[in-house]
C-alpha positions as CSV (number, residue, x, y, z in Angstrom):
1,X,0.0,0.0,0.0
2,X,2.7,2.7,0.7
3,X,4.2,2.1,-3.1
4,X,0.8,2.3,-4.1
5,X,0.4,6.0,-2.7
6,X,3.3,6.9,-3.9
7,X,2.8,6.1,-7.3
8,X,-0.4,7.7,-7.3
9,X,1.3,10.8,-5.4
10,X,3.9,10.9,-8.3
11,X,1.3,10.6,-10.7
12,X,-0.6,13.6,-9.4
13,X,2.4,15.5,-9.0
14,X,3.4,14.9,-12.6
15,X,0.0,15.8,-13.7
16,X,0.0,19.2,-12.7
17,X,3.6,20.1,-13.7
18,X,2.5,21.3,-17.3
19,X,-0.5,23.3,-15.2
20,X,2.5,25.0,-13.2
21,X,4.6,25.4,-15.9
22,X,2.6,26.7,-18.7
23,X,-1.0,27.3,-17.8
24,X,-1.7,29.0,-21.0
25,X,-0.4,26.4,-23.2
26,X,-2.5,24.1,-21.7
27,X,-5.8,26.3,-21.7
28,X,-4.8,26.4,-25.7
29,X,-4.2,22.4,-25.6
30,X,-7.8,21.7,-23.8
31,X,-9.2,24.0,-26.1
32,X,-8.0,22.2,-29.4
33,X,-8.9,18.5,-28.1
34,X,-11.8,18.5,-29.3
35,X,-10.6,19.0,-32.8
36,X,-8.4,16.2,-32.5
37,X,-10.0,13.3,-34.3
38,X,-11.2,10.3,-31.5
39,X,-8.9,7.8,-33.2
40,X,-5.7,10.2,-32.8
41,X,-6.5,10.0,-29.4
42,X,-7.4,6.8,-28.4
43,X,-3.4,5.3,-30.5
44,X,-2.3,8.3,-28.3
45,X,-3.6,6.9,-25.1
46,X,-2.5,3.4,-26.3
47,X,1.1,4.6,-26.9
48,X,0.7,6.5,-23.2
49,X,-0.5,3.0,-21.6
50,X,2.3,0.9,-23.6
51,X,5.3,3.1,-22.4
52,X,3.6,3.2,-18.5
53,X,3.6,-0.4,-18.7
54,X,7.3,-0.9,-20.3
55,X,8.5,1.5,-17.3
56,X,6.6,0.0,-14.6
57,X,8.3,-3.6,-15.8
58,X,11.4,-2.0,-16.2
59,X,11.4,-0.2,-12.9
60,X,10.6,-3.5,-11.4
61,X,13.0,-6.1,-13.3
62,X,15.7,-3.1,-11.7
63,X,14.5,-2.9,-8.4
């Protein structure tokens, strides 16, 4: 349980870096989503979910 709410804490934390960092940028980037056909996004999301998975086995096979 405590890797687990670390993870998630990391995850949160990484979340709102771009917010942080460039909160205009990403008003403009929510604003043009919807533009973005739904099969862009979904290989998108697959390519996110496929390198989350390769880091978590990575992180692992090191650890």
């Amino acid at each position: 349980m405590k890797e687990f709410l670390c993870l998630v804490g990391l995850v949160i934390l990484l979340e709102g870096v771009p917010y942080f960092l460039a909160p205009r940028g990403m008003k403009r980037l929510m604003e043009a989503i919807p533009q973005i056909p739904e099969r862009t996004l979904r290989v998108w999301g697959l390519a996110a979910m496929i390198l989350g998975i390769l880091l978590v086995y990575l992180g692992r096979r090191m650890g």
